[in-house]
C-alpha positions as CSV (number, residue, x, y, z in Angstrom):
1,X,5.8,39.1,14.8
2,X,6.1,35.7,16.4
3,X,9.2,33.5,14.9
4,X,9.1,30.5,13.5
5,X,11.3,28.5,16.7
6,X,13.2,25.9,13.8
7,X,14.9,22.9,15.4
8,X,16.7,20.3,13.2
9,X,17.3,17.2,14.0
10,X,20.2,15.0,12.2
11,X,23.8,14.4,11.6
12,X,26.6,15.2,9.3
13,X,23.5,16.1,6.7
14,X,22.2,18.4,8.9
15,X,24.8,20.0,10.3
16,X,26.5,20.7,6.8
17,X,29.5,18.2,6.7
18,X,31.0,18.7,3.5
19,X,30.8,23.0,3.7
20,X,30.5,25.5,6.5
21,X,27.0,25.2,9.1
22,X,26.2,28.6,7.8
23,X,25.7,27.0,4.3
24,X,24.0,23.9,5.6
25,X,20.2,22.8,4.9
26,X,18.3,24.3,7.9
27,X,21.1,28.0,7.5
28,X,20.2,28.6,4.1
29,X,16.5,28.3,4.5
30,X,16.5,29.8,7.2
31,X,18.2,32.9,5.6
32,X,15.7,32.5,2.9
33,X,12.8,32.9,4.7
34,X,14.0,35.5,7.0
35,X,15.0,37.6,3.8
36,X,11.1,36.8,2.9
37,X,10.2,38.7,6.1
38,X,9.8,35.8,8.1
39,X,11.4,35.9,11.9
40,X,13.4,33.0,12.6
41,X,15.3,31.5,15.5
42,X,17.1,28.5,14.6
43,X,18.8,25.5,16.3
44,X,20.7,22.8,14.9
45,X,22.2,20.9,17.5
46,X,23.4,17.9,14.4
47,X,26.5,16.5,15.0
48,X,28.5,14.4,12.4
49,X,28.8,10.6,12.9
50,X,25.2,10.9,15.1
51,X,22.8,7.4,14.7
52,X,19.6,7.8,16.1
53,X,21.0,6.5,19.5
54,X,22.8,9.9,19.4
55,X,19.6,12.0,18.8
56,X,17.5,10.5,21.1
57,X,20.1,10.8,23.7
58,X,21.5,14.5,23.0
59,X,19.3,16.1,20.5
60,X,15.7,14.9,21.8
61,X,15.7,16.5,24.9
62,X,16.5,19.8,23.5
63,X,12.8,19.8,21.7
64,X,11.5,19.9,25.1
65,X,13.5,23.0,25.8
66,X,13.5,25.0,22.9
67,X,9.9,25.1,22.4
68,X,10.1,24.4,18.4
69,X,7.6,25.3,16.4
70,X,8.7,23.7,13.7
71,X,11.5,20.5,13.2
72,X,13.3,18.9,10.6
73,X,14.2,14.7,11.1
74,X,17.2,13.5,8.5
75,X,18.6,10.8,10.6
76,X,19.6,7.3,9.5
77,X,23.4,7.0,7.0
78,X,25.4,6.4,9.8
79,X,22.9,3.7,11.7
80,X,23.3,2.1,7.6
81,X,27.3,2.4,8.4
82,X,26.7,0.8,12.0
83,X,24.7,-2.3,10.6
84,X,21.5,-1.7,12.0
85,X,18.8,-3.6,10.7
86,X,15.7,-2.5,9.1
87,X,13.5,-3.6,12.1
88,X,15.6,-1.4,14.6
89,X,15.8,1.9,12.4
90,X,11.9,1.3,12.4
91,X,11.5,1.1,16.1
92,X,14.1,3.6,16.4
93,X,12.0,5.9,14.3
94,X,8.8,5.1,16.2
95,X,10.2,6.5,19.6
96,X,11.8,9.5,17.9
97,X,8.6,10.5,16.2
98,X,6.5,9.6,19.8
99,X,8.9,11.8,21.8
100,X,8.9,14.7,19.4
101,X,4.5,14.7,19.6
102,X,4.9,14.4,23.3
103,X,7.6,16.9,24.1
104,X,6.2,19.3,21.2
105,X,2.4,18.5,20.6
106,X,2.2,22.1,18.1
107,X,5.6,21.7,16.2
108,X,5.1,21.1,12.4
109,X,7.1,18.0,11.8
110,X,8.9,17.4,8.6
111,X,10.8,14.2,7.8
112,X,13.4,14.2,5.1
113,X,15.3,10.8,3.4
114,X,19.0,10.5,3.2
115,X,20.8,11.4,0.5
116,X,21.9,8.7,-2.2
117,X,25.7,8.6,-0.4
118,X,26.6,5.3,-2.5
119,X,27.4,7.6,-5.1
120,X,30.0,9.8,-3.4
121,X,34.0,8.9,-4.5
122,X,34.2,8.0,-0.4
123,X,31.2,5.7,-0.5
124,X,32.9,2.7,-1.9
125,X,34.5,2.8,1.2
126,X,30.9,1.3,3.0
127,X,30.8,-1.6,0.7
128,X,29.3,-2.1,-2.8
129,X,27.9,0.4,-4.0
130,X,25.0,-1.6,-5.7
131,X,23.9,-2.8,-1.9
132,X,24.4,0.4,0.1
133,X,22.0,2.5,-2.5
134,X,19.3,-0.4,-1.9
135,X,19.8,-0.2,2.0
136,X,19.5,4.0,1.9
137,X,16.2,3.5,-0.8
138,X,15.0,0.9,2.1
139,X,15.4,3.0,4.7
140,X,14.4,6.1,3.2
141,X,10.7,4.2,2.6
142,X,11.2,3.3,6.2
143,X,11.3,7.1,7.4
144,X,8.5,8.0,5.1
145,X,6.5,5.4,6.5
146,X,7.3,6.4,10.1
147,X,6.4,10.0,9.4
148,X,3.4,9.2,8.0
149,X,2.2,7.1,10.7
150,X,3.4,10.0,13.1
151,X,1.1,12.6,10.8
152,X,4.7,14.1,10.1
153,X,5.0,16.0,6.7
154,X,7.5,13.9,4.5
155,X,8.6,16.1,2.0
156,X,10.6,13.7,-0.8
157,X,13.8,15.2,-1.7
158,X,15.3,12.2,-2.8
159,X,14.9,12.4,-6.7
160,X,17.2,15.6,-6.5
161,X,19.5,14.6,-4.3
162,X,20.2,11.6,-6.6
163,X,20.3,13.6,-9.4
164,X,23.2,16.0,-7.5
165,X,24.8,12.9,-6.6
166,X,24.9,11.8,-10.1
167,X,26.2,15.4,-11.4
168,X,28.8,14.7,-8.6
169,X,28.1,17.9,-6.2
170,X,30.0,16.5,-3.3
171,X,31.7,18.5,-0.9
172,X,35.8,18.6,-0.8
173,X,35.4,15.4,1.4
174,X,34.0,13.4,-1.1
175,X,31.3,12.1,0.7
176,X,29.3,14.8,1.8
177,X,26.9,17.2,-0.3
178,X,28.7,20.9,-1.7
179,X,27.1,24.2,-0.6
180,X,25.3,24.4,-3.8
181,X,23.6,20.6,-2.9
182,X,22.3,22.0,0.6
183,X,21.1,24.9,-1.3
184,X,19.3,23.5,-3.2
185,X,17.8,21.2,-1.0
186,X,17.0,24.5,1.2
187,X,15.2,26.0,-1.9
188,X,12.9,23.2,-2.4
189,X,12.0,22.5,1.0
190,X,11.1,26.3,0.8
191,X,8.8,25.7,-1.9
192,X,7.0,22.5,0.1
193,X,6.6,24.9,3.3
């Protein structure tokens, strides 16, 4: 059986911030699928803090190497955090997406939105709350737009990750998801794939 090479690209959401990177997005559904019978090899080279500066500087040129054959994009809270303007993230975006078809012309591509942070006890700290939801919903269309353009799959977790934000399922830093959030974000990106 040939595995399914699984890169994912990101920061803290990726990684796991808020839990343990064995109970993070891409770890659990990972271990999902490879209790379905489905080989595996997984990379997740996310850090916490990352912009997508960050990725296309550290984690991009690891698509080239790892031979993926399929990758995960949730980039974009902490370039909110940095200021970056809608324009940029879009451009940023563009050369992300372009890179990835270059480096990996095969690789299913699936683009994810950010989770609704302005409702985390620790988002106040960013600002009013009120405009920081607005700026994620903006540049969560943004991503969806870029993916599309790119003939990425966007897969629209967004509804459910508000819905956890609102039942507060935040990690013990109070900013990031739980375990049970990245689950269950793993279980229904299992039922899109």
């Amino acid at each position: 059986m040939i595995p399914e090479r699984f890169l994912a690209l990101g920061d803290s959401f990726t990684i796991g911030t808020g839990t343990t990177p064995d109970r993070s997005f891409p770890a659990v559904l990972t271990r999902l699928w490879t209790d379905r019978g489905r080989a595996v090899v997984l990379s997740n080279p996310a850090v916490n803090g990352y912009t997508t500066d960050d990725l296309i500087n550290d984690e991009l040129p690891l698509v080239a190497s790892f031979h993926p054959t399929l990758i995960t994009l949730l980039i974009g809270a902490n370039d909110i955090v940095q200021g970056s303007s809608d324009d940029r993230y879009r451009r940023q975006l563009r050369l992300i997406h372009e890179r990835v078809r270059a480096d990996a012309p095969d690789a299913r591509v699936i683009a994810l939105p950010q989770p609704d942070w302005s409702l985390s006890p620790a988002g106040a700290g960013f600002g009013r709350t009120d405009e920081i939801a607005r700026k994620i919903e903006r540049f969560n269309e943004i991503a969806q737009r870029e993916a599309e353009r790119a003939r990425a799959l966007w897969v629209d977790l967004f509804s459910l990750m508000r819905e956890q934000g609102r039942k507060r399922m935040f990690g013990a830093d109070g900013l990031h998801p739980s375990a049970e959030a990245y689950a269950g974000w793993a279980s229904e990106l299992g039922r899109a794939l």
